[in-house]
C-alpha positions as CSV (number, residue, x, y, z in Angstrom):
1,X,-47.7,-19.4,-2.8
2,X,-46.7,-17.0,-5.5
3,X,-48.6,-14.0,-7.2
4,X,-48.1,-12.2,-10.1
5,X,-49.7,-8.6,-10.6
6,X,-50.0,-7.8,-14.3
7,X,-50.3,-3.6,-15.4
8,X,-49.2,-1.3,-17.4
9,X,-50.0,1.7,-14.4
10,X,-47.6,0.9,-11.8
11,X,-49.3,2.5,-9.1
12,X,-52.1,0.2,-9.8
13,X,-49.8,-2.4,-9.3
14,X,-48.3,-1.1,-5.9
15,X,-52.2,-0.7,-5.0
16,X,-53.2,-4.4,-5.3
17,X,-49.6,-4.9,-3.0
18,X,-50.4,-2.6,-0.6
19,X,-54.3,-3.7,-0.5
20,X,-54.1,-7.6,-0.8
21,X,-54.0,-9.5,2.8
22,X,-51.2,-11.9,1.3
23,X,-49.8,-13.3,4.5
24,X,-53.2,-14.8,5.6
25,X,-53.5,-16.5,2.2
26,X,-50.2,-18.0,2.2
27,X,-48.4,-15.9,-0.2
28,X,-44.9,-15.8,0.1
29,X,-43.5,-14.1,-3.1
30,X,-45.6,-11.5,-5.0
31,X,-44.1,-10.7,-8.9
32,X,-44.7,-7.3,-11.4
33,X,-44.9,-7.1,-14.6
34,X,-45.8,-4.0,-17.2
35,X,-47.0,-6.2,-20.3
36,X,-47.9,-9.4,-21.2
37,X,-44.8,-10.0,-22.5
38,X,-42.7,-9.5,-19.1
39,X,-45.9,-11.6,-17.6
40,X,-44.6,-14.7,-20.2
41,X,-40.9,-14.3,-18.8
42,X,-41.8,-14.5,-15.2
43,X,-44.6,-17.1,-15.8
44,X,-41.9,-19.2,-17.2
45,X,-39.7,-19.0,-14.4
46,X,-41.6,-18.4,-11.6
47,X,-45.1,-20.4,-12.0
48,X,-47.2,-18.0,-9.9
49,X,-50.2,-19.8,-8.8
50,X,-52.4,-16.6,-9.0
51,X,-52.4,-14.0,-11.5
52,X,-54.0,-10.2,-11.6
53,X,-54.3,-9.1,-15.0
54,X,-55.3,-5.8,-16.4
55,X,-57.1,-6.3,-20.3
56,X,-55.6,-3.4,-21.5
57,X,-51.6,-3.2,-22.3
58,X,-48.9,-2.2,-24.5
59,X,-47.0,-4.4,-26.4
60,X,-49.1,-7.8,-25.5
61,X,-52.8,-7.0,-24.0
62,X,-54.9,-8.9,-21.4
63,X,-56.9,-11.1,-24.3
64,X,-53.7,-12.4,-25.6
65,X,-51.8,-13.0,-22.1
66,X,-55.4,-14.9,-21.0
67,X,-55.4,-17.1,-24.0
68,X,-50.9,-18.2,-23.9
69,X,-51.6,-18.7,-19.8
70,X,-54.9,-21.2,-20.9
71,X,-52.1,-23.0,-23.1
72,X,-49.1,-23.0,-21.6
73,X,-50.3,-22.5,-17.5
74,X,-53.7,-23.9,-17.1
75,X,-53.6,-24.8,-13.7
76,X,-52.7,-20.5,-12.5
77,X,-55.6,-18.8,-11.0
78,X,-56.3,-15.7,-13.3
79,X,-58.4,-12.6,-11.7
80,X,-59.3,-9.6,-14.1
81,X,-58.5,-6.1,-13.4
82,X,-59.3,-3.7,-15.5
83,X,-61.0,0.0,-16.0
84,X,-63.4,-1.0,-17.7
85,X,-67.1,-2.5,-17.1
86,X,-67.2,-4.2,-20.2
87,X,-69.2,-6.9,-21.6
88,X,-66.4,-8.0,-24.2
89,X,-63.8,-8.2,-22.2
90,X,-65.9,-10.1,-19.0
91,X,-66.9,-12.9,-22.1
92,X,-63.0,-12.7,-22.8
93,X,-61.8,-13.7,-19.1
94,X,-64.7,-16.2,-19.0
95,X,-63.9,-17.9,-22.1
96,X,-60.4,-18.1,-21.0
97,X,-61.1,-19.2,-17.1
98,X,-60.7,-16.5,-15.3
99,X,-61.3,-17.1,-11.5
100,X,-63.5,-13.0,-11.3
101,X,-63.5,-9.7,-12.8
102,X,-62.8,-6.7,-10.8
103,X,-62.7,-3.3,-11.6
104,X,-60.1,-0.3,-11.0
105,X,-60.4,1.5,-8.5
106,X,-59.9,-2.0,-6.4
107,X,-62.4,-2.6,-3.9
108,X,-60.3,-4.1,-0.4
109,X,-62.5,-6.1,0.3
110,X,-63.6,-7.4,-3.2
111,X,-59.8,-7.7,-3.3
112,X,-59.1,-10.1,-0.8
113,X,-62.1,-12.0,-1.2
114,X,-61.7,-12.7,-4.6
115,X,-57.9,-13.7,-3.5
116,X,-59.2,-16.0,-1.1
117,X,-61.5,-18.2,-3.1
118,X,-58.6,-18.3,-6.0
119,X,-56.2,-20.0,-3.1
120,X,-59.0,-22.1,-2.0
121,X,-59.8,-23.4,-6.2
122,X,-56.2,-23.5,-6.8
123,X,-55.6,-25.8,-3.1
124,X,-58.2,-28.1,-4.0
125,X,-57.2,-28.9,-7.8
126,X,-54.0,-28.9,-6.6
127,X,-55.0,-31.9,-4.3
128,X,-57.3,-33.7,-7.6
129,X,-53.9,-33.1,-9.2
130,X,-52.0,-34.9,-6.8
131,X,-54.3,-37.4,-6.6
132,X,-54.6,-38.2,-9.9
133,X,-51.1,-38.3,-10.7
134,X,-50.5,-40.9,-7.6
135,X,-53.1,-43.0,-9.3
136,X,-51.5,-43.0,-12.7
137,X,-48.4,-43.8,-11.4
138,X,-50.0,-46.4,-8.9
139,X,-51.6,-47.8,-13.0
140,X,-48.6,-47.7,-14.4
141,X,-46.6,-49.6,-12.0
142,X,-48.9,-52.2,-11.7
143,X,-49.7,-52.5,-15.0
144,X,-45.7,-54.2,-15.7
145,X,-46.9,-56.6,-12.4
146,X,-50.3,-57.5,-14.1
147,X,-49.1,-58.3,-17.5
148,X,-46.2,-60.6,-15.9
149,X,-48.9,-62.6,-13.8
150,X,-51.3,-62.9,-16.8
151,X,-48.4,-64.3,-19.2
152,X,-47.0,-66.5,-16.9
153,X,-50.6,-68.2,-16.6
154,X,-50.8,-68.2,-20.4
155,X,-47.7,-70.5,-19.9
156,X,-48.8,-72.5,-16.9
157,X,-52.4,-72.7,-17.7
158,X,-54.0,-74.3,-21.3
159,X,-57.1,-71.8,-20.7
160,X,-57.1,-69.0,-22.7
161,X,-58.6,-65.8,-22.9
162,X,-58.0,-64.4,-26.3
163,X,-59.4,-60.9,-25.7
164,X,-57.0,-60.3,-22.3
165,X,-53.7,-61.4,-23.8
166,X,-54.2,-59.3,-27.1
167,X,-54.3,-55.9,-24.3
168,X,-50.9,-57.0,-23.8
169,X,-49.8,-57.2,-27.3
170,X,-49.6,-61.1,-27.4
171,X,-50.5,-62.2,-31.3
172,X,-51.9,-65.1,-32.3
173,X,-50.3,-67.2,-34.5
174,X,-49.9,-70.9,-36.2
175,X,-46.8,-71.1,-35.1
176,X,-44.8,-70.2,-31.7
177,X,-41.1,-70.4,-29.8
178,X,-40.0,-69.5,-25.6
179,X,-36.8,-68.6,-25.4
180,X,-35.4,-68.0,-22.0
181,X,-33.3,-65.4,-20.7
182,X,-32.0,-66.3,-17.1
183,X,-31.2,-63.2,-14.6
184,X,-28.7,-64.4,-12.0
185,X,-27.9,-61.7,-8.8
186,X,-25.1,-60.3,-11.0
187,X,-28.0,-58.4,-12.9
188,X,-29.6,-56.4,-9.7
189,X,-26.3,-56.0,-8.1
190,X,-25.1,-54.6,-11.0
191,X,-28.0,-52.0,-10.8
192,X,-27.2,-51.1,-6.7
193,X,-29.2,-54.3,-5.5
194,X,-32.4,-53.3,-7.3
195,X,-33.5,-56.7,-8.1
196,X,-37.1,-55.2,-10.0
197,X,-34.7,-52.4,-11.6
198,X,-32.6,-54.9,-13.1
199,X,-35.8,-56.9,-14.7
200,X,-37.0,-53.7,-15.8
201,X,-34.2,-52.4,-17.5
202,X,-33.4,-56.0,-19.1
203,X,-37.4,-56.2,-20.2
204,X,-37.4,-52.3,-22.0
205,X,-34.0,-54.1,-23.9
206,X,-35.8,-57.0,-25.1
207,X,-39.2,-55.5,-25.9
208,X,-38.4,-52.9,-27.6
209,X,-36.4,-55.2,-30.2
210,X,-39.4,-57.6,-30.1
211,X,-41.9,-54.9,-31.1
212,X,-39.5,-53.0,-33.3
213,X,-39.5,-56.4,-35.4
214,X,-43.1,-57.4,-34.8
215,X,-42.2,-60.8,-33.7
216,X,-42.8,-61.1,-30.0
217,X,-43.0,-60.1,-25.9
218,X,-40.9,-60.7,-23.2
219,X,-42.2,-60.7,-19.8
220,X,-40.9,-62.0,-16.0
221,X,-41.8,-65.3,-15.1
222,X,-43.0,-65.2,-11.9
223,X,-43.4,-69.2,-11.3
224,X,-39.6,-69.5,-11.1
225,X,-37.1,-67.1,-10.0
226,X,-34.8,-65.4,-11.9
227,X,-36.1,-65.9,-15.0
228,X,-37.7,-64.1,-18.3
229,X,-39.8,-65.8,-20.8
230,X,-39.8,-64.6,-24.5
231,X,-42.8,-65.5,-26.7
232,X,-42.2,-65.4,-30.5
233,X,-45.0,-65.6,-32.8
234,X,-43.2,-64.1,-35.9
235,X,-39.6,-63.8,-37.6
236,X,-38.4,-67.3,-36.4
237,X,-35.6,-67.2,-39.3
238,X,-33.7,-64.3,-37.0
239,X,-34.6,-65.2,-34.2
240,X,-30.8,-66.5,-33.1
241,X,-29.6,-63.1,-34.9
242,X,-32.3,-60.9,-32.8
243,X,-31.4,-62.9,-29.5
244,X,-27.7,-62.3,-29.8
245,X,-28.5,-58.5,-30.1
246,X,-30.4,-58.8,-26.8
247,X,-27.9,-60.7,-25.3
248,X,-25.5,-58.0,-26.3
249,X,-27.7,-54.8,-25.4
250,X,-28.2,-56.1,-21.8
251,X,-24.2,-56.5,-21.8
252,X,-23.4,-52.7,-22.9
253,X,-26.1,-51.6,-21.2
254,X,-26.0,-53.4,-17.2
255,X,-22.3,-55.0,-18.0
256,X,-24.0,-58.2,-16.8
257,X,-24.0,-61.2,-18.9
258,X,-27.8,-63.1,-19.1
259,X,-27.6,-66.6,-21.1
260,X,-30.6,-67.0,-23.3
261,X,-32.0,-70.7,-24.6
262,X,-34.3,-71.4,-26.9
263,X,-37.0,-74.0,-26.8
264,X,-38.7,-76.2,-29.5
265,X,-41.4,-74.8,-32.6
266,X,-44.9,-75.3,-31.7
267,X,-47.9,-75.2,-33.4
268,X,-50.7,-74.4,-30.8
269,X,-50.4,-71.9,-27.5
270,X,-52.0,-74.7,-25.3
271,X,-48.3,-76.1,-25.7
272,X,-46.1,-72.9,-24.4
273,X,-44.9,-74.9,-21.7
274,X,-43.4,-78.0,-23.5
275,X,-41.5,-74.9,-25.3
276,X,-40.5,-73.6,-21.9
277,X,-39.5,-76.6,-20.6
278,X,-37.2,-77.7,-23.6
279,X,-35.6,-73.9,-23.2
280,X,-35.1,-74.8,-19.8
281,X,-32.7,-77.7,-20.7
282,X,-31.3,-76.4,-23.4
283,X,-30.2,-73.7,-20.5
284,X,-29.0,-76.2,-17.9
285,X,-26.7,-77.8,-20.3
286,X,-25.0,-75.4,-21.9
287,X,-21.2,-75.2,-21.5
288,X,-20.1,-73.4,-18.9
289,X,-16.6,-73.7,-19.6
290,X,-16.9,-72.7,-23.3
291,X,-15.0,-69.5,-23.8
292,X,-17.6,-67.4,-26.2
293,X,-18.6,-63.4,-26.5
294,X,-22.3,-64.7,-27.0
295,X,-24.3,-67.3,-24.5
296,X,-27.4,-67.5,-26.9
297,X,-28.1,-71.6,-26.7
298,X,-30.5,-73.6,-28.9
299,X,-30.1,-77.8,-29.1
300,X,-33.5,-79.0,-31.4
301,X,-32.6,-82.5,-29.7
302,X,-31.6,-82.5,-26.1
303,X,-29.0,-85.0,-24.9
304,X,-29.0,-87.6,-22.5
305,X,-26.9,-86.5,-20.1
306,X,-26.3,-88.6,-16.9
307,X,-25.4,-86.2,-13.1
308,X,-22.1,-87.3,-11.8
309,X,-22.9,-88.0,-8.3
310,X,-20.5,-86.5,-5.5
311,X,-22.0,-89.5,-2.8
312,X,-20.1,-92.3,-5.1
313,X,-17.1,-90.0,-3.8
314,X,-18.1,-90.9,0.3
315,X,-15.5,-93.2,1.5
316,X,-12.9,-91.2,0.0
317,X,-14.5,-88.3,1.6
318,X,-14.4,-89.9,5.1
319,X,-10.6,-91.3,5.0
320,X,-9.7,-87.7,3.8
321,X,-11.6,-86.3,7.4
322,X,-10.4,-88.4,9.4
323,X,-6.9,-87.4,8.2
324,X,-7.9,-84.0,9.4
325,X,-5.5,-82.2,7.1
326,X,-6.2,-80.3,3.7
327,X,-3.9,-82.1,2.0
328,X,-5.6,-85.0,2.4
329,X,-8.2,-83.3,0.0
330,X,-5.6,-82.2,-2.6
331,X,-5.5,-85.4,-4.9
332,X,-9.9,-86.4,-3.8
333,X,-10.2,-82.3,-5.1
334,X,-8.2,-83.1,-8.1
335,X,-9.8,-86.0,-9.4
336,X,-13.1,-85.3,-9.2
337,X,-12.8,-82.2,-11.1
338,X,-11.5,-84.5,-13.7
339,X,-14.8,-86.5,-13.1
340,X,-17.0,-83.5,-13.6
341,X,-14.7,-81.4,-16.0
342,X,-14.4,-84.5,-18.7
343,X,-13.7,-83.2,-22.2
344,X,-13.6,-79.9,-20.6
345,X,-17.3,-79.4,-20.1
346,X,-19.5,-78.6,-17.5
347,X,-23.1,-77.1,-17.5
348,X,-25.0,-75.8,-15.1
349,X,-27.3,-78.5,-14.3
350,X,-24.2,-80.7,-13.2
351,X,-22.8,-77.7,-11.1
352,X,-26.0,-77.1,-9.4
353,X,-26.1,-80.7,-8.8
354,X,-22.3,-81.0,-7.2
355,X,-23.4,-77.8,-4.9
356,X,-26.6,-79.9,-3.7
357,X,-24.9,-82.4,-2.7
358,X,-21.9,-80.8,-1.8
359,X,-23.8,-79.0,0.9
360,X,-25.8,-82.3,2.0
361,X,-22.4,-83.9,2.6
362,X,-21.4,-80.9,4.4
363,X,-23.9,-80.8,6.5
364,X,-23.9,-84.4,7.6
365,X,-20.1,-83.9,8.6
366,X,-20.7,-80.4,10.7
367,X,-23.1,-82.6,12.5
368,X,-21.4,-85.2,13.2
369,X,-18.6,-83.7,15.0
370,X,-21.5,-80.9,16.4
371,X,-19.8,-78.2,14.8
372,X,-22.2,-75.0,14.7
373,X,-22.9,-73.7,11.1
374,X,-24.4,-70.7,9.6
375,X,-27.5,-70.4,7.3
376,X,-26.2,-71.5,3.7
377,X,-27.1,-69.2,0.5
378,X,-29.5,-70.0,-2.3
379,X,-27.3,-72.9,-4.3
380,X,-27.4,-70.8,-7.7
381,X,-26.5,-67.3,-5.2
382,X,-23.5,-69.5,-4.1
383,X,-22.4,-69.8,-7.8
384,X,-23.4,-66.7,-9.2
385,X,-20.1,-64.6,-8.1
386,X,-18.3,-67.0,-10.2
387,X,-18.4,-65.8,-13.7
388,X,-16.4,-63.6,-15.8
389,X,-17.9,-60.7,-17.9
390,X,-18.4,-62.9,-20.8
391,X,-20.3,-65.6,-18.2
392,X,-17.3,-68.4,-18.8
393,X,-17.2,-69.9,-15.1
394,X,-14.3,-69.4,-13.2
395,X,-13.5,-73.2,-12.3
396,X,-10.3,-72.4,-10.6
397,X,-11.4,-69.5,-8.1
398,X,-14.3,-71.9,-7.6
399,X,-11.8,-75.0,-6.4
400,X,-10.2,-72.3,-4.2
401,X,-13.2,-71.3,-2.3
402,X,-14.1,-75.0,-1.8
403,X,-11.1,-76.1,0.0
404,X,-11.0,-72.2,1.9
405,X,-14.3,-74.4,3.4
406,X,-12.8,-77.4,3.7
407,X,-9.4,-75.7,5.4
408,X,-12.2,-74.2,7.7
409,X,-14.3,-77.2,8.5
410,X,-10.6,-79.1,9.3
411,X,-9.7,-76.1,12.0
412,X,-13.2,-76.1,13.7
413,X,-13.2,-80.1,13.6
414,X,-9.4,-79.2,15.8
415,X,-10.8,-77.1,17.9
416,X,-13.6,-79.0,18.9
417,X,-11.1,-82.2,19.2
418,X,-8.8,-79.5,21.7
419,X,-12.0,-78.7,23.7
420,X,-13.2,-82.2,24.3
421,X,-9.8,-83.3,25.1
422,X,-9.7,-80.2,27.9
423,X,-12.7,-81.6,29.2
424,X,-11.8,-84.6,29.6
425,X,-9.0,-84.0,31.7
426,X,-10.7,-81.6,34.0
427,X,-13.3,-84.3,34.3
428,X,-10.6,-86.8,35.4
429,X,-9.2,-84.4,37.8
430,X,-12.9,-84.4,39.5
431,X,-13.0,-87.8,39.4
432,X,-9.7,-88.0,41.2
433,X,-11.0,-85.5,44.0
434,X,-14.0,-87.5,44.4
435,X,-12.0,-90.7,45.1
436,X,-8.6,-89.8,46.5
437,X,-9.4,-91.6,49.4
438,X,-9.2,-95.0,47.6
439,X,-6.0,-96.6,45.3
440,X,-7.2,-95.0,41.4
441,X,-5.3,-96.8,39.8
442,X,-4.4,-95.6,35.5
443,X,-6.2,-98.3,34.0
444,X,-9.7,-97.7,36.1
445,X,-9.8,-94.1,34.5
446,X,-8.9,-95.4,31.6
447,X,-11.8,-97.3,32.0
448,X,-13.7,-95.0,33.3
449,X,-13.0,-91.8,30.2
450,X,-12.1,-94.8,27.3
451,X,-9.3,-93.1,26.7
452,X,-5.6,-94.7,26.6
453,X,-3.6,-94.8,29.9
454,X,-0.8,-93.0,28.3
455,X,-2.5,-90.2,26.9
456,X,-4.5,-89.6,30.1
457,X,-1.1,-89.9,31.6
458,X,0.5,-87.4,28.8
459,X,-2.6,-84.7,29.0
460,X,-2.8,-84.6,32.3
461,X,0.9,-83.8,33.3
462,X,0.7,-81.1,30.2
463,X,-2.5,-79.5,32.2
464,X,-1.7,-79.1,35.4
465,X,2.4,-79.6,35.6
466,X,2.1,-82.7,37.8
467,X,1.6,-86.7,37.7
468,X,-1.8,-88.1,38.7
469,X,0.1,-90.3,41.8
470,X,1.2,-86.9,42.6
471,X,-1.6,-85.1,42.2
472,X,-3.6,-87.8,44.6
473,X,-1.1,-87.1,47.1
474,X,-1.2,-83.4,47.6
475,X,-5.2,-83.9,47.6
476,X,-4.5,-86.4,50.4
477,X,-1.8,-83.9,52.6
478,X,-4.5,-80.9,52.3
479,X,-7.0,-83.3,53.9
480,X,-5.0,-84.4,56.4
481,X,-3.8,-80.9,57.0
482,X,-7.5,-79.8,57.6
483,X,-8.0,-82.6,59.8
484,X,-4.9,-82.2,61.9
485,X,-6.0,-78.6,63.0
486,X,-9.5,-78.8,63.2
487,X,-10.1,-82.4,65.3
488,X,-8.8,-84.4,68.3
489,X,-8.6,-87.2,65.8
490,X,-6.1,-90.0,65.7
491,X,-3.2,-89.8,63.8
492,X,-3.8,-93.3,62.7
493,X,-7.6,-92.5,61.9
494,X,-7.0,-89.5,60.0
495,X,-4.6,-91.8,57.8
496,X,-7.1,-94.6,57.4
497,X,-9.9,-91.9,56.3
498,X,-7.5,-90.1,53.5
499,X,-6.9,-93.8,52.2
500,X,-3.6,-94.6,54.2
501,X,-3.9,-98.4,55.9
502,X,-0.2,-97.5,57.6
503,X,-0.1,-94.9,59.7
504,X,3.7,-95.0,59.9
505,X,4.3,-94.7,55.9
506,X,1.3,-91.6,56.2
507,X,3.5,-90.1,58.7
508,X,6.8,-90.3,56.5
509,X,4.7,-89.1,53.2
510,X,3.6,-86.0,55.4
511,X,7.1,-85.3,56.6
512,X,7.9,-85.1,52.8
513,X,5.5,-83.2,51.4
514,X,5.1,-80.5,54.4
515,X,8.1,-80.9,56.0
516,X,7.1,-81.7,59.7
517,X,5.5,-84.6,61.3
518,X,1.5,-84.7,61.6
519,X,2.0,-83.9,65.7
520,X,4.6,-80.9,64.7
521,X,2.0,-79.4,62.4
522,X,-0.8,-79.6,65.1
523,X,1.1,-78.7,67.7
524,X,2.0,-75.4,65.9
């Protein structure tokens, strides 16, 4: 805490220093001053939470330094020291809230009681303060919240409760229009991923216009995302002129583009959401392609506008998997941009559309070839990141991005193609351990895998650097090899057992492959 001592004499003020028990209050800084005046300067700087002040000074007495600290400090402690045991100037530090009057000489223990209960008042105001002020802020940042819920029900809901929407500024009228201003990732990003930020910032833009011109009130939609609903109740014949100066605030102001459509005239508030609604559409089909500085939409008659469907594309989608290349997806890409691009338009209820089922498709594929894939984005988050600064979309980059997943779905679908294939042959080379006693002939594991002779033929000779007739052989010699040294067994039996019916072409087979007879490699 911090005290400032307030005389004219300054031994009086080396006194109260040298007397006051500061450390067991909490006082860490302790200020002087001569005069009122000096008192101001140091007020100014310093805030002192408790203040000693004599009445009587040059320049700028006690009276007057009691009354500016009442003004321009009221939450200080002041304490009254002065010579004199006078009933004017006790009325004077009363009047202007001083904590106690003491007189010179200063009693110790006076002293540093008094100095104790002004830390204790000033603490516990201190702490209503605090209080208080979390509070108001707590008010004040629900209040934004409150007013969004309430107007969004005035949309959704046809009861009305004329006393609670007036609080918020809402007018009635004989007449209304929603416009509505959609808020896309862009918007918080631009504002370091402060999503409320962003539709703070963008609201203070469009009501401050809106009440400026008496016409209106914005407010966030909270029964669909991204959105912000504007009411207008007056000045309907500017209304394009006073949207395109919002549209082009939030643009200097975030650098984020945020299309705005407007709905239908009504006559009665119990219809809001027919408004909203026709807004809505007007939104989802405006151009995206349309190269403009201003994305302010309004259509009084909505057209009839049939989706493009990306399923009428499945065949063509199939023959260009099964090719398993990306070229295959070059000319399909090409043409039905064409589709969708026709008279070079596209809006953004067909885009969202084409992402649907883009990623329904996509998913069907990844599972059937039981390809892992990671948790898709929101479709308009996978869409947002493709606008310019004026919010023309970006069709090209877009293409690019497609087939970048496309080119990735065709290497995964290779890979998993390699890996089954490397199974396959390691399950053939068990299968040829488990039977080497027998004649396997190519076409029973053919058979066996349903895969062709030759290939099995081809793979297998690329995996382990040896024919499967071969390969049965070697199994067969290490078996016999094992045999020979480990039992008094027949050399005829030993061949019967590792599939040989001749004993004599078993013997010639072993000479090859080991290069002694079955007796030379017991005997050694």
């Amino acid at each position: 805490m911090r005290v400032l001592i307030v005389d004219d004499e300054k031994h009086v003020r080396e006194g109260i220093k040298l007397l006051g028990e500061w450390e067991r209050n909490g006082v860490t800084e302790i200020y002087e001053a001569a005069n009122g005046e000096e008192a101001i300067g140091l007020i100014q700087t310093f805030r002192p939470q408790i203040i000693f002040s004599d009445m009587k000074m040059p320049k700028m007495d006690g009276t007057l330094l009691l009354e500016w600290i009442k003004e321009n400090q009221p939450t200080s402690k002041t304490i009254v020291v002065t010579g004199y045991d006078d009933y004017y100037y006790m009325r004077k530090a009363i009047h202007f809230g001083s904590l106690d009057y003491l007189l010179k000489p200063v009693d110790p223990e006076i002293l540093n009681l008094t100095l104790e209960k002004a830390v204790k008042e000033w603490k516990k105001e201190e702490a209503d303060r605090e209080r208080k002020a979390s509070s108001a802020q707590l008010i004040n940042e629900m209040k934004p919240v409150y007013r969004d819920r309430k107007l969004t029900q005035l949309i959704t809901s046809e009861s009305i409760e004329e006393d609670l929407y007036e609080e918020f500024g809402f007018l009635p009228s004989l007449h209304y229009t929603v416009a509505l201003v959609r808020i896309n990732r862009m918007a918080s990003m631009a504002l370091n991923g402060d999503r409320d930020l962003a539709y703070f910032t963008i609201l203070n833009i469009i009501n401050e216009l809106l009440l400026e011109n008496e016409c209106g009130i914005g407010f966030r939609y909270l029964a669909s995302k991204g959105e912000i609903v504007i009411i207008f109740w007056n000045q309907f014949e500017r209304m394009e002129e006073l949207l395109a100066q919002i549209y082009k605030t939030i643009k200097q102001v975030i650098h984020v583009f945020c299309p705005i459509a407007i709905g239908k005239a009504i006559d009665k508030r119990t219809k809001l959401m027919d408004s909203y609604q026709h807004a809505k559409q007007v939104l989802l089909n405006g151009n995206l392609l349309e190269q403009t500085e201003s994305r302010v939409y309004r259509q009084d008659i909505l057209p009839g506008e049939t989706l493009k469907s990306l399923m009428s594309y499945s065949s063509d989608i199939e023959l260009a998997v099964q090719a398993n290349e990306i070229g295959a997806f070059e000319e399909l890409i090409e043409q039905i941009t064409g589709d969708y691009t026709e008279n070079h338009y596209l809006s953004l209820k067909q885009l969202l559309h084409f992402e649907n089922e883009y990623l329904v498709i996509s998913h069907q594929w990844y599972k059937k070839y039981d390809i892992s894939i990671k948790a898709v984005e929101e479709i308009e988050r996978r869409i947002d990141g493709f606008f310019d600064k004026n919010g023309t979309f970006l069709l090209d980059d877009y293409i690019k991005r497609i087939k970048q997943e496309i080119s990735f779905f065709l290497k995964r679908v290779k890979q998993k193609a390699s890996q089954k294939n490397s199974n396959v042959i390691v399950e053939i080379e068990k299968y040829l351990q488990a039977n080497f006693d027998r004649d396997v002939k190519l076409q029973e594991i053919s058979n066996h895998f349903y895969i062709s002779r030759e290939y099995i033929s081809r793979k297998f000779k690329q995996e382990f650097n040896i024919n499967i007739s071969d390969y049965i052989v070697n199994i067969r010699m290490e078996r016999a090899k094992t045999l020979l040294k480990n039992s008094e067994m027949k050399i005829y039996d030993i061949a019967n057992m590792i599939g040989y019916q001749d004993d004599k072409y078993f013997r010639k087979v072993f000479k090859k492959v080991v290069g002694v007879t079955p007796n030379e490699y017991r005997a050694n």
